[in-house]
KOLDREN-929229 format. One record per residue (C-alpha): residue in one letter; x, y, z negated. Coordinates in steps of 0.1 Angstrom, whole numbers, padded with zeros to 4 digits, always signed. Layout:
% residues N
AXYZ/...
% end
This chain:
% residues 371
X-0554-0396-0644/X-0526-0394-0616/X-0547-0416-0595/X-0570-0393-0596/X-0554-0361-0595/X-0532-0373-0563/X-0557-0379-0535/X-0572-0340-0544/X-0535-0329-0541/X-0527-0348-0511/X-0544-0321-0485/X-0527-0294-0502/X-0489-0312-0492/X-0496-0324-0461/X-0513-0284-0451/X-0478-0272-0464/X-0456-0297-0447/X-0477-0290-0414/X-0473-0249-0422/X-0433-0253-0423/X-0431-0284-0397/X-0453-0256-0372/X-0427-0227-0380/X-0397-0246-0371/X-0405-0248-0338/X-0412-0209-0334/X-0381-0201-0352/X-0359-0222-0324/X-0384-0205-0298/X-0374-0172-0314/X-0335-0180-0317/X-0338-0193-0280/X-0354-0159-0273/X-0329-0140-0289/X-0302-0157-0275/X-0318-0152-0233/X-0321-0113-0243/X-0285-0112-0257/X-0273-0130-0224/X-0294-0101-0205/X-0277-0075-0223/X-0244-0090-0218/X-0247-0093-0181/X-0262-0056-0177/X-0232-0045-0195/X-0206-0065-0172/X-0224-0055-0137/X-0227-0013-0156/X-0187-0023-0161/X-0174-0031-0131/X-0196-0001-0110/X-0186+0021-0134/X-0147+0011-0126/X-0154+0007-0089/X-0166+0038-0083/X-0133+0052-0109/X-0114+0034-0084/X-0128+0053-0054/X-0127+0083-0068/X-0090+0075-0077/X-0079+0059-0047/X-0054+0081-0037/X-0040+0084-0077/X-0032+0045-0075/X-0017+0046-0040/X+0010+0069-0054/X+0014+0053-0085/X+0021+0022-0063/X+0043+0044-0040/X+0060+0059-0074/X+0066+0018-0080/X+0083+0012-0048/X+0108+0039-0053/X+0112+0023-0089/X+0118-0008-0071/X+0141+0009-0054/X+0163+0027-0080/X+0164-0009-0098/X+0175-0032-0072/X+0206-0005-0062/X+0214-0002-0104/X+0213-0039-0099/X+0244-0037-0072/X+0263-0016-0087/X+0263-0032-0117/X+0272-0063-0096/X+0299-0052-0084/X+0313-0031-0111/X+0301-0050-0142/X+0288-0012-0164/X+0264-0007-0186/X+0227-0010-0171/X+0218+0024-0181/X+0250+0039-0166/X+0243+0020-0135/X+0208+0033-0132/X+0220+0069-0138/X+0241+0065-0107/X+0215+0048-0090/X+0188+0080-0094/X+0214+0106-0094/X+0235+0094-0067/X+0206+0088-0043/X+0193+0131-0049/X+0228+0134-0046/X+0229+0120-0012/X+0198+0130-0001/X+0207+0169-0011/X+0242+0162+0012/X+0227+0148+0042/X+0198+0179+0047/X+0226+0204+0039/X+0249+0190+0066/X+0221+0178+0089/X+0199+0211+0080/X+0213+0238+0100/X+0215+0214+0128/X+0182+0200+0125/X+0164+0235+0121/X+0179+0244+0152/X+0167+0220+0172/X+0133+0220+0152/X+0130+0256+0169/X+0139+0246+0199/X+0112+0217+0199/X+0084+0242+0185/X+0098+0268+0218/X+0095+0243+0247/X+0064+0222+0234/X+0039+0244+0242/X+0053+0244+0278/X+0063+0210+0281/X+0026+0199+0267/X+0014+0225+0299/X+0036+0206+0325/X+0023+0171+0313/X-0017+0187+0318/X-0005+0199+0352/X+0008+0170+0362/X-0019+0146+0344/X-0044+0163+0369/X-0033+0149+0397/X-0045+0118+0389/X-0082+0106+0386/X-0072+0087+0348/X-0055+0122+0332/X-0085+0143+0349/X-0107+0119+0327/X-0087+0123+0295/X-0083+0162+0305/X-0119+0165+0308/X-0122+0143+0273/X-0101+0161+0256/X-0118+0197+0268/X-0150+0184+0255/X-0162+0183+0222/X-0146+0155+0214/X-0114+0173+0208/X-0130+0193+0176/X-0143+0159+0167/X-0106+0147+0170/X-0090+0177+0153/X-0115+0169+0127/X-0103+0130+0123/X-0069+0146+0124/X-0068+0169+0094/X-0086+0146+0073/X-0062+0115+0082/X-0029+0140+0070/X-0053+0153+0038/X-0037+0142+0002/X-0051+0148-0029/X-0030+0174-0045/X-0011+0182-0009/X+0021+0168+0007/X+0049+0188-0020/X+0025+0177-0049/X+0021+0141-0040/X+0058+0141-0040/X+0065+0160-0070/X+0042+0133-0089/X+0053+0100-0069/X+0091+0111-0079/X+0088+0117-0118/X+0064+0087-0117/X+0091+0066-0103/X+0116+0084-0125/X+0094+0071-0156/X+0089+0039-0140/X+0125+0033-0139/X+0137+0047-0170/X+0115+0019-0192/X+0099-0004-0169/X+0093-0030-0199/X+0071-0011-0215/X+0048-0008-0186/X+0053-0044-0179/X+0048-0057-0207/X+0015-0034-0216/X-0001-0049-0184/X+0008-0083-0201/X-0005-0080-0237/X-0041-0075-0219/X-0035-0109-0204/X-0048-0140-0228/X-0018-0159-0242/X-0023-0192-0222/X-0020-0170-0193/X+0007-0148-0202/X+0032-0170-0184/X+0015-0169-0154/X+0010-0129-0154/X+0052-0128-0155/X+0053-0152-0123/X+0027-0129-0105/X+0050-0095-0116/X+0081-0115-0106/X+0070-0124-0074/X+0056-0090-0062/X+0086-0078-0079/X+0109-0096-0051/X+0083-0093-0023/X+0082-0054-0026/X+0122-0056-0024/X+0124-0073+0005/X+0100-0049+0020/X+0119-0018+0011/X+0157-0034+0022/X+0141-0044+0056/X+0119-0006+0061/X+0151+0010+0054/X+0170-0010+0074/X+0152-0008+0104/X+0147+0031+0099/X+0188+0037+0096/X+0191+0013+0130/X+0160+0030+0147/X+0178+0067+0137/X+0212+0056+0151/X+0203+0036+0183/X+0179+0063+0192/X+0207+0092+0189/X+0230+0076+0210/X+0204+0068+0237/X+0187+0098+0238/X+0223+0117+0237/X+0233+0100+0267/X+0205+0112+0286/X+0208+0145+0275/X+0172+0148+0259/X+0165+0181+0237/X+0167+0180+0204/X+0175+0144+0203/X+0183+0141+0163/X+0154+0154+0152/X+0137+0134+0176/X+0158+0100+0166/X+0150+0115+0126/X+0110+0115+0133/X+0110+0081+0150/X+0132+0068+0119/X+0108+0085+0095/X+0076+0066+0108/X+0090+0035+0113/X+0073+0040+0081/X+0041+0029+0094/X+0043-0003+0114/X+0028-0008+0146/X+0016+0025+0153/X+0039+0047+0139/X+0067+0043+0169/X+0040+0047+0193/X+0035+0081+0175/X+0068+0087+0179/X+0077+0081+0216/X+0046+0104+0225/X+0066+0135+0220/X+0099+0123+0234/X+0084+0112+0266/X+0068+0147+0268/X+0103+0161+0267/X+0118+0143+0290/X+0087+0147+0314/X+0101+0182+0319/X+0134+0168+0335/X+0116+0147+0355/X+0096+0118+0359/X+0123+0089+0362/X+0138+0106+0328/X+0105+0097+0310/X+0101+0065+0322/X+0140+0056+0310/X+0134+0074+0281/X+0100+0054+0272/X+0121+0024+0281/X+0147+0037+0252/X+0119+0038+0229/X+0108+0005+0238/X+0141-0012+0238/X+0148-0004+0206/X+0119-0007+0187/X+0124-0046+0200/X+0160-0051+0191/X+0149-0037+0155/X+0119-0055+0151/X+0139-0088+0160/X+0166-0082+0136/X+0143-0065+0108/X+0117-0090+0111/X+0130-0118+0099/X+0148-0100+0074/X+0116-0090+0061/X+0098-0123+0063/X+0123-0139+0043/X+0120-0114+0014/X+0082-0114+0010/X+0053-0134+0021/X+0046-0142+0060/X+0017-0112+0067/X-0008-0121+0100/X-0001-0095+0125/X-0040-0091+0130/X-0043-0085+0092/X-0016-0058+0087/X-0030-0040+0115/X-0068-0045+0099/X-0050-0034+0065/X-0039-0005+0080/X-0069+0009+0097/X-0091+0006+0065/X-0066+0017+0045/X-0058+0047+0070/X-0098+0054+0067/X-0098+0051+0031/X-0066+0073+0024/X-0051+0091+0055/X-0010+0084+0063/X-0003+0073+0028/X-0025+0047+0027/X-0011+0032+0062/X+0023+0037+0050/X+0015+0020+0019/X-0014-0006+0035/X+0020-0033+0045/X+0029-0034+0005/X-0002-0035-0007/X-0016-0060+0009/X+0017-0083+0002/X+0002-0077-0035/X-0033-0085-0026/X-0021-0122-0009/X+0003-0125-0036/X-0028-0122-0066/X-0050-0145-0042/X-0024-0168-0038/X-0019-0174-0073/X-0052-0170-0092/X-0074-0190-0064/X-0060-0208-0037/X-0034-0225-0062/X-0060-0231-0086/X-0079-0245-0057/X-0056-0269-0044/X-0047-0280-0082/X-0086-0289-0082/X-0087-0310-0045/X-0059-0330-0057/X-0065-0366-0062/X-0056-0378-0091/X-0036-0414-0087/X-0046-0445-0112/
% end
C-alpha cells in the first residue's frame, strides 16, 4: 500500500520543501533590507545631530567663550587657594575664601587709590585728544603717504571702518553683563569644580575615562601657565611703561601705562593698539618725543616678551606664531575682542584635544611592532 501511496505523495513534499527553501532566501533579502534602511536612518539622524549642534554652537558662540573666560578666572582663584594653602597649610575651603575675597578685595583698593588719579588724567586725555588727533592730520599732510591715508580715511571707507569697529567691540549681553556672568560663573566654577568635572566625565565611556582626566589635567596646567605669564607680563608692561613715560614727561602717563598693561591681553596686536595713542601724545611735544616715546613702547614690549615668553612656553604647549595670529583673526571675526583675547587659550585646548585623541593615536598605529 505504502508503495503505492508514496510516489502520489512525493510531489506534494518536494512542492513544500521548495515553497519554504524559496522563502528563506526572501526573508534574509528582507532582514538585509531592513537592516540597509535602519543604517540610513541611523546616519540621517547623526548628520540632523551634529547641524543641529553646530549651528547651537554658532548661535552660542559668544555663551561658550565666556564660560571658558569664567574657567580661566576659576583657574585662577584655584591655583592662588593652592599657594596659600602651600604656604600656610589651612583648610582648602578657607584658602579659597581668601583667594576670591582677597583678590575683590584688592582689586576694590587699587581703583580707590588709583581712581581719583586715574579719572583725572582720563579727562585730561579725553581734553587734549581731539587736538592732539588735529595736530597729527596737520602734520600727516605734509607728506604724500598721510595725504593718502587722509584721503582714505575721508572716504567712505571710514563708515565702512566705523562699521568693522562697533561690531568688533559688540558682546552679547554688553561689556558690564558679560562681566557680571563671566564672574558668578567663575565663582560657581570654583566653589565645586568636581562636580562639573566629573559630569563632563561620566559622558565619557569607561575605557576612556582615564584618558578624559589626562586631557582635563593637561589643559588644566596649560591654562595656568597662560594666566601666570599674561599677568606677569601685564604687571612688568604697567611698571616699565610708568617709569619711562614719567621720565619723559608724557600726559597722563598711568593711564596710558594701565591701557597698554590691559591689552597686553591680546597678543600681537594689542600693544600695537596701545602705542597708537601714546605716540599721538607725545606728537604734540614734538617730533623727537614720539619717536623716543615709540622706541619706549618698543623696548619694552621686547624685554617682556623675552622674559614672559619662555615663561609661558614652559607652562603650556609651544603655539606657531603664524597660528596664534590666524587664531586670532578668525576668532576676532567670529566674536569681536573677547574672542582675540580668548583665541591664545583656546586654541592651547584645541592642540591639546588633537594631540591626544589623533596624533597620539596615530603615532601608536605607525609604530612597528618588534618580533
Amino acid at each position: 500500500m505504502s508503495v503505492f501511496i508514496v510516489p502520489y505523495l512525493y510531489p506534494f513534499f518536494y512542492s513544500v520543501s521548495m515553497t519554504n527553501e524559496s522563502k528563506q532566501p526572501t526573508d534574509k533579502i528582507t532582514q538585509k533590507e531592513l537592516t540597509y534602511i535602519e543604517k540610513v536612518w541611523h546616519t540621517v539622524a547623526i548628520v540632523a545631530l551634529l547641524v543641529v549642534v553646530i549651528l547651537i554652537a554658532r548661535v552660542a558662540f559668544n555663551v561658550l567663550l565666556m564660560v571658558l573666560a569664567g574657567i580661566l578666572i576659576s583657574v585662577y582663584f584655584h591655583g592662588l587657594g593652592d599657594l596659600i594653602q602651600r604656604n600656610t597649610k589651612w583648610k582648602r575651603r578657607i584658602c579659597m575664601a581668601i583667594s576670591i575675597g582677597g583678590s575683590f578685595a584688592i582689586l576694590a583698593v587699587l581703583f580707590w587709590i588709583m581712581g581719583t588719579k586715574i579719572s583725572n588724567q582720563v579727562a585730561v586725555l579725553s581734553d587734549t585728544l581731539p587736538h592732539t588727533i588735529n595736530n597729527a592730520k596737520i602734520k600727516m599732510a605734509e607728506t604724500p603717504i598721510g595725504r593718502k591715508i587722509l584721503e582714505y580715511l575721508a572716504s567712505d571707507n571710514s563708515d565702512a571702518l566705523m562699521t568693522t569697529a562697533k561690531s568688533f567691540f559688540n558682546t552679547s549681553f554688553g561689556v558690564l553683563g558679560d562681566i557680571y556672568i563671566i564672574l558668578f560663573l567663575a565663582i560657581f566654577f570654583t566653589s565645586n569644580p568636581d562636580l562639573y568635572k566629573d559630569g563632563l566625565i561620566k559622558l565619557v565611556p569607561d575605557s576612556k575615562k582615564p584618558l578624559a582626566r589626562q586631557i582635563f589635567d593637561r589643559i588644566s596646567y596649560a591654562l595656568k601657565g597662560w594666566l601666570k605669564g599674561m599677568m606677569l607680563s601685564m604687571v612688568l608692561v604697567f611698571i616699565l611703561l610708568s617709569i619711562g613715560l614719567g621720565i619723559m614727561s608724557i600726559p597722563v602717563a598711568l593711564v596710558l601705562a594701565l591701557l597698554t598693561g590691559l591689552l597686553k591681553l591680546i597678543p600681537n596686536f594689542g600693544s600695537l593698539a596701545a602705542m597708537i595713542p601714546g605716540v599721538l601724545l607725545a606728537l604734540t611735544i614734538s617730533t623727537n618725543t614720539a619717536i623716543i616715546v615709540a622706541l619706549i613702547y618698543m623696548v619694552t614690549q621686547t624685554i617682556v616678551s623675552n622674559i614672559v615668553t619662555p615663561i609661558i612656553q614652559n607652562k603650556m604647549i609651544n603655539l606657531p606664531p603664524a597660528l596664534t595670529i590666524l587664531a586670532q583673526v578668525l576668532m576676532g571675526t567670529l566674536s569681536g575682542v573677547l574672542g582675540i583675547i580668548l583665541a591664545v587659550p583656546l586654541l592651547a585646548i584645541v592642540m591639546i584635544l588633537v594631540d591626544e585623541l589623533y596624533v597620539k593615536k596615530i603615532n601608536e598605529t605607525d609604530t612597528p611592532v618588534t618580533p
